[in-house]
C-alpha positions as CSV (number, residue, x, y, z in Angstrom):
1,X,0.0,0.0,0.0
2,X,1.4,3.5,-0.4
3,X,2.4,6.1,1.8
4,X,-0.5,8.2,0.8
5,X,-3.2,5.6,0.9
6,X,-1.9,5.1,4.5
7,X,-1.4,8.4,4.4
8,X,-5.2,9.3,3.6
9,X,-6.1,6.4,6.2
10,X,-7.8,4.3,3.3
11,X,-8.1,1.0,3.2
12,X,-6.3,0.1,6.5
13,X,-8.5,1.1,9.1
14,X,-6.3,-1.0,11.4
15,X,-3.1,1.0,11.1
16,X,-1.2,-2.2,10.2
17,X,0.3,-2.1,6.7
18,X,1.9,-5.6,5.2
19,X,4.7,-4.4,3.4
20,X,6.5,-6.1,0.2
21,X,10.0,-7.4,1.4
22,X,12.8,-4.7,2.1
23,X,15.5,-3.9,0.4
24,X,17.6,-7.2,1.3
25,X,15.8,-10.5,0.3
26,X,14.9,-12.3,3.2
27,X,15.3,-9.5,5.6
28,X,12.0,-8.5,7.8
29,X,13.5,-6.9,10.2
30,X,12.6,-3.5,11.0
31,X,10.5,-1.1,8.8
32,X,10.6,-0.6,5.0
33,X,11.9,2.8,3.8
34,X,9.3,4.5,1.3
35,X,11.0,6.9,-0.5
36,X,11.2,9.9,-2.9
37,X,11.2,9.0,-6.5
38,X,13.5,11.3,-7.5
39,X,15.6,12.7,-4.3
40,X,15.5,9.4,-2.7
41,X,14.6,11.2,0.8
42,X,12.3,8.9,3.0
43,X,8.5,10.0,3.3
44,X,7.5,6.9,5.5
45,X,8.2,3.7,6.4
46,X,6.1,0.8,6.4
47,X,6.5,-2.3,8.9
48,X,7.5,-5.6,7.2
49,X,5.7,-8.9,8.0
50,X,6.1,-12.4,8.2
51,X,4.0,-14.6,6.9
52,X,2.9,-15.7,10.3
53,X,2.0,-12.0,10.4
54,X,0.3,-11.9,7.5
55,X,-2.0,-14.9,9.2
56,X,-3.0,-13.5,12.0
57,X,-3.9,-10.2,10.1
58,X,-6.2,-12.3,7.7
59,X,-7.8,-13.8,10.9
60,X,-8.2,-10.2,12.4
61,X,-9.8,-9.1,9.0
62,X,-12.3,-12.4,8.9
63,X,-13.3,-10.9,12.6
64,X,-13.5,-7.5,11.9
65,X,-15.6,-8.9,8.6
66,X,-18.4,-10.6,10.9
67,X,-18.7,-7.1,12.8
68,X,-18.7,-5.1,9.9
69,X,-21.2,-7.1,8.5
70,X,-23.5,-6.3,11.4
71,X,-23.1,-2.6,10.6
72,X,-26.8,-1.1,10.1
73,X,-26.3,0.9,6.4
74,X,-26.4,4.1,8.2
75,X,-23.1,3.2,10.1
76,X,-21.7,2.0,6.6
77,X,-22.6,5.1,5.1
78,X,-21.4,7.2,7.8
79,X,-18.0,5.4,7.9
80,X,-17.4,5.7,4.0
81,X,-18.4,9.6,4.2
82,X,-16.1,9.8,7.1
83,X,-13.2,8.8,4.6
84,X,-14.4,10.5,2.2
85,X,-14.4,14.3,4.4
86,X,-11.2,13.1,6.4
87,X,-9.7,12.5,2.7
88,X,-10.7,15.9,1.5
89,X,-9.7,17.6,4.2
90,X,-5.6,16.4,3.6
91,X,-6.0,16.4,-0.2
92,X,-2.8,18.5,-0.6
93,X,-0.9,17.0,2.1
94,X,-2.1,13.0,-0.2
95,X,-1.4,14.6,-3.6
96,X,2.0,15.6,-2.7
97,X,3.0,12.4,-1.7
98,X,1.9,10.7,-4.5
99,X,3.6,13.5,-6.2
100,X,6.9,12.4,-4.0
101,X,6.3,8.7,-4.2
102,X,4.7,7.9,-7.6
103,X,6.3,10.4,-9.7
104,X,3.4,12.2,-10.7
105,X,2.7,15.9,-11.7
106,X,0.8,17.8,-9.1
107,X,-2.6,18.2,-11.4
108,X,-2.4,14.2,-11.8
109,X,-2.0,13.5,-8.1
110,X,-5.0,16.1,-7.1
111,X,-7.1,14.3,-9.7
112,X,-6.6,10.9,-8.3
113,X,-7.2,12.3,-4.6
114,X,-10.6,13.5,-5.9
115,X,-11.6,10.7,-7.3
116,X,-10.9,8.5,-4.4
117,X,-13.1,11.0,-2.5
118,X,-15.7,11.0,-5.3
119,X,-15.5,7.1,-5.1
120,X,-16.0,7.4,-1.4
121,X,-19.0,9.2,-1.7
122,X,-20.9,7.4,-4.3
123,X,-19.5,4.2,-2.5
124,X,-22.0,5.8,1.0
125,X,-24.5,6.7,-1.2
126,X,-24.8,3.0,-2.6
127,X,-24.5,1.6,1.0
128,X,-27.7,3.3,2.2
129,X,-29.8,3.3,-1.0
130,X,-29.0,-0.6,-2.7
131,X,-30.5,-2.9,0.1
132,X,-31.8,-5.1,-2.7
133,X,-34.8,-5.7,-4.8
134,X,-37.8,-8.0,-5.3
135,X,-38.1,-10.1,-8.2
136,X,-41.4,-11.2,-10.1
137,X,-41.6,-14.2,-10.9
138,X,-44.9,-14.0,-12.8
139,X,-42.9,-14.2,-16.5
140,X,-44.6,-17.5,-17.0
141,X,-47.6,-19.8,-16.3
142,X,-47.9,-21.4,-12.9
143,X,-45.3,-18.5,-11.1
144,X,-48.1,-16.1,-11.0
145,X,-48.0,-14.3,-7.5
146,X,-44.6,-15.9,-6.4
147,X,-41.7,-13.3,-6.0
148,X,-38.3,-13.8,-5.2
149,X,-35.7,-11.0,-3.5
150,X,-32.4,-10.2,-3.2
151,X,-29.8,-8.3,-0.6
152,X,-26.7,-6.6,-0.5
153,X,-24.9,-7.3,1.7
154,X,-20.7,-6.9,2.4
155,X,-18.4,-8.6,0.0
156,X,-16.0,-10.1,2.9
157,X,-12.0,-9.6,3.6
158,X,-10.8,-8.6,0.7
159,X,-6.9,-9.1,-0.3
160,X,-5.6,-6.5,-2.9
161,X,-2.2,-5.4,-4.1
162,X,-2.4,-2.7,-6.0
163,X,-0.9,-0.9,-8.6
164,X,1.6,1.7,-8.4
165,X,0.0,3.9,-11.2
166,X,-3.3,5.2,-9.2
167,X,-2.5,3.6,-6.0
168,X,-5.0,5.8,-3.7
169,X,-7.8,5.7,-6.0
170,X,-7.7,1.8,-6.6
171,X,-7.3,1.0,-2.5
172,X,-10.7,3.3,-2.0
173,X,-12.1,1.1,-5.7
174,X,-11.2,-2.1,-3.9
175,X,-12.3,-1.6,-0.4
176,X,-15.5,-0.2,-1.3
177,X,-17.1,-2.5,-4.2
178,X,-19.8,-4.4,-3.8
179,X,-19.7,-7.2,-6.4
């Protein structure tokens, strides 16, 4: 995950960020340098895992999944618009770092912060307006008066790496879809 998606505080509402392996194969120790594309200078660093680590974090996530499943759509809503305001509010502060970290321009970096907002903000508006739908079943003989429905309901734990070419945008794509 990047520095400004962690940054942004999308897509790791637990403050726990697996990183890739560091700079020496087979080394996890300590934390994982991000840095400047072009002056090398570090913005952040990441913790590294072990795959025992990476474990337990799916069985944390499969937790957090049953409660977060319980969510009424107005807490889902409120959560994603949450993001979405706490986003907006450090826009400059993201866009430069993907600026730093990605090697983008400026005017591509704002861009990508506002759509990650803009996807956090339709993503709230789907979670309290899709609940479902009923289906007739009346489209031939002998289903007459029999319906059928449908829910939405929360995908699960999801498990993404991500791209380095819109890596904000595509974290707030991935932890927000419904299908």
């Amino acid at each position: 995950m990047s520095a400004a998606a962690v940054a942004a505080g999308v897509g790791d509402p637990g403050g726990k960020v697996a990183a890739s392996p560091g700079d020496q194969p087979g080394d996890l120790s300590g934390d994982l340098p991000v840095r400047d594309k072009y002056t090398g200078h570090v913005l952040a660093t990441v913790p590294q895992h072990t795959a025992e680590d990476a474990a337990a974090a799916v069985r944390r996530g499969s937790q957090a999944c049953r409660i977060a499943a319980a969510l009424p759509r107005h807490q889902r809503t409120a959560i994603l618009e949450g993001a979405a305001t706490r986003l907006l509010e450090r826009s400059e502060e993201v866009a430069s770092l993907l600026v730093a970290e990605a090697g983008k321009t400026i005017r591509q970096a704002r861009k990508e912060v506002s759509r990650a907002v803009n996807t956090l903000r339709l993503s709230a508006a789907e979670a309290a307006r899709n609940a479902g739908e009923v289906v007739p079943f009346d489209t031939f003989p002998g289903a007459e008066g029999r319906r059928g429905w449908y829910t939405r309901e929360p995908l699960g734990l999801l498990v993404a790496i991500t791209p380095y070419n819109d890596p904000l945008n595509l974290v707030a794509l991935s932890t927000t879809r419904e299908n």
